[in-house]
N, C-alpha and C positions, 0 to 999 in steps of 0.2 A: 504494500500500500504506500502509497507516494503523498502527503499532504491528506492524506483522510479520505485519496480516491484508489479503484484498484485501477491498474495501469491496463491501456486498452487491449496488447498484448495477452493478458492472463482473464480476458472476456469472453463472454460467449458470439459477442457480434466480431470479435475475429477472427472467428471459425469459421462465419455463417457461408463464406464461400466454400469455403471447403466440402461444407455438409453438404451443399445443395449439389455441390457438384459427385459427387459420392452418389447422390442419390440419381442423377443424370446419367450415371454411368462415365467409358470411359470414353464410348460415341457421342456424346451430349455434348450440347453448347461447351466451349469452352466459356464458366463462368467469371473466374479470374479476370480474362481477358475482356471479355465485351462488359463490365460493369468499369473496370481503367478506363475504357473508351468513354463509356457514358458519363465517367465520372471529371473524366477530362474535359468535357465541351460543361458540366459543372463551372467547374474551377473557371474557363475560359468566359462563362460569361461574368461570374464574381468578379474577376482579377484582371480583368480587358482593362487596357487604357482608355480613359474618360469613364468609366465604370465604377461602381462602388465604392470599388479598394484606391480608387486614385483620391478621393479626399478623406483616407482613416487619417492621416497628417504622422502617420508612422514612415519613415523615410528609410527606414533601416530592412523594414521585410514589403513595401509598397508592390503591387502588384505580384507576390508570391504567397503560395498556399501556405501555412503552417506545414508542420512536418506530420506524418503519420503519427498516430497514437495520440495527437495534442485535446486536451479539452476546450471543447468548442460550445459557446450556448447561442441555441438559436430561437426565436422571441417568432409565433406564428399567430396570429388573431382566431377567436373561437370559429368564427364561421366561414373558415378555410379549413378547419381541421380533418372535415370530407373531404378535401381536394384527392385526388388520384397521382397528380400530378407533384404537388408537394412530399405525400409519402414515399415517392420515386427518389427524389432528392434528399428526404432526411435517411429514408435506407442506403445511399452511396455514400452519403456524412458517417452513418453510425456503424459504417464496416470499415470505414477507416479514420475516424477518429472517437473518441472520447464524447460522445454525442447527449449535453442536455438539454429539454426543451421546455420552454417559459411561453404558456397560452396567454394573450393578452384577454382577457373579460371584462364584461361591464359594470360590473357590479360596483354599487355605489360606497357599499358599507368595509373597507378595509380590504387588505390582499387577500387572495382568494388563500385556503389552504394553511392561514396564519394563527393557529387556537390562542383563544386567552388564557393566562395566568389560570382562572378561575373555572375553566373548561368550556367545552364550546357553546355558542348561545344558540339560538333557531337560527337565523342568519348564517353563521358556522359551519352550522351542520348540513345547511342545504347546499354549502361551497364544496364544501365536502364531498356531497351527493354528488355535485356537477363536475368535479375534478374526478371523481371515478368513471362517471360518463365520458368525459376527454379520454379520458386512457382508455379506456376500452372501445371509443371508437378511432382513437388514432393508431390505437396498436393493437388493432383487429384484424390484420394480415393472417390469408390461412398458408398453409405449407403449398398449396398448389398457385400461388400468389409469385411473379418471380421477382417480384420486388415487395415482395410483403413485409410492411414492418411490424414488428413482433416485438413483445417482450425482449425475446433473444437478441436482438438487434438493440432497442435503447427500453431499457427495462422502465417499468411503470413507476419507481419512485424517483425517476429522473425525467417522469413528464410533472412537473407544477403550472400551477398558476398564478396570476398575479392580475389587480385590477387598477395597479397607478406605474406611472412607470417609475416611480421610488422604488418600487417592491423590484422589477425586474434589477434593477441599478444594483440596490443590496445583492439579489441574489449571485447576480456576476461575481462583485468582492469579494465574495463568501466562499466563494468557490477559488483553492489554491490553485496555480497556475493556469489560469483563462487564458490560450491563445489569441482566441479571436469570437466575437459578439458578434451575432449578425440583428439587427433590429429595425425598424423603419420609424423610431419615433426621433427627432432632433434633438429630442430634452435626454434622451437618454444615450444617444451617441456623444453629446455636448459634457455631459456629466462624466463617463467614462472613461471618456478624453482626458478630462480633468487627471486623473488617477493613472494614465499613461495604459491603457488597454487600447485595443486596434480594434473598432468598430467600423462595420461595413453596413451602411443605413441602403437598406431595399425602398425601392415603391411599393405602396399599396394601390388594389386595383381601386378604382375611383365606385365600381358598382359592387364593392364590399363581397359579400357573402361566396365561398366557394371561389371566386376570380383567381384564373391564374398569377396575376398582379400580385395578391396577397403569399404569394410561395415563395421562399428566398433562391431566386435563382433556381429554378424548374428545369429538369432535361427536357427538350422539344418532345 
């Protein structure tokens, strides 16, 4: 354990290729190979010049991926969490990095998933309800899925939520060695900045709900 996390090396999501390919046989897709590819035109749109990564204001790693295994948190709005298109890209994230995810909600009354001192209230509880909801609909991939994300892939207590982007802000620092933040809100790419993290702020789609827009950097 490295900092209070296990290293992504000694995970089940980086096996996950292996498995699937085991189960392909030894005629089957090469999976290794076509998820690099997919995971490459990834990277290629994150890391493009005038792209993202061209104002983290990190000069030293600007336009390059973090290295394999690094912990990475990526910040997705609730009603993207059905995307097809996003689980594509957080499964290429969570087989080769260290992969947490922060659901943005709307919720008025405090961060989602945060119990008080005195145990949780109704409000709480029903956060509670809806962050188990999240996870089991984001990481509802079945085995015949080739890009399903799973448990195995970014395990359920490493999907939270949050309903200010304070809460997402903390959660980053909380976390020992954060590579790199992927988020689309400016308060909290601005804040993190502040603290010397390498934020990479996405668009969101303009007609909200399910929009490809809403996915960090989606394979076509």
């Amino acid at each position: 354990i490295s900092r209070g996390i296990v290293p992504h090396r000694m995970t089940t999501a980086s096996a996950r290729e292996a498995e699937q390919q085991r189960r392909l046989g030894e005629g089957g897709e090469d999976v290794a190979g076509t998820n690099r590819r997919e995971r490459a035109r990834v990277f290629a749109r994150m890391f493009a010049p005038g792209g993202p990564a061209s104002g983290a204001g990190d000069r030293r790693v600007a336009g390059r991926p973090p290295a394999r295994g690094s912990n990475v948190v990526v910040t997705v709005n609730r009603d993207d969490v059905g995307c097809a298109r996003l689980r594509k890209a957080m499964y290429l994230l969570g087989t080769y990095y260290n992969l947490f995810v922060v659901v943005a909600c709307s919720e008025e009354d405090g961060d989602a998933g945060t119990p008080s001192p005195s145990g949780p209230s109704g409000g709480e509880a029903a956060m509670r309800r809806e962050i188990g909801k999240i996870r089991d609909e984001l990481l509802g991939g079945g085995d015949g899925d080739r890009y399903g994300l799973t448990p195995d892939v970014v395990p359920r207590h490493r999907v939270v939520a949050s309903t200010r982007p304070k809460g997402r802000v903390a959660f980053a620092r909380q976390l020992g060695g954060t590579e790199l933040v992927l988020d689309h809100d400016g308060e909290v790419a601005a804040e993190l900045g502040r603290f010397g993290f390498r934020v990479l702020r996405y668009p969101v789609a303009e007609n909200g709900g399910g929009g490809d827009g809403g996915a960090p950097a989606p394979a076509p």
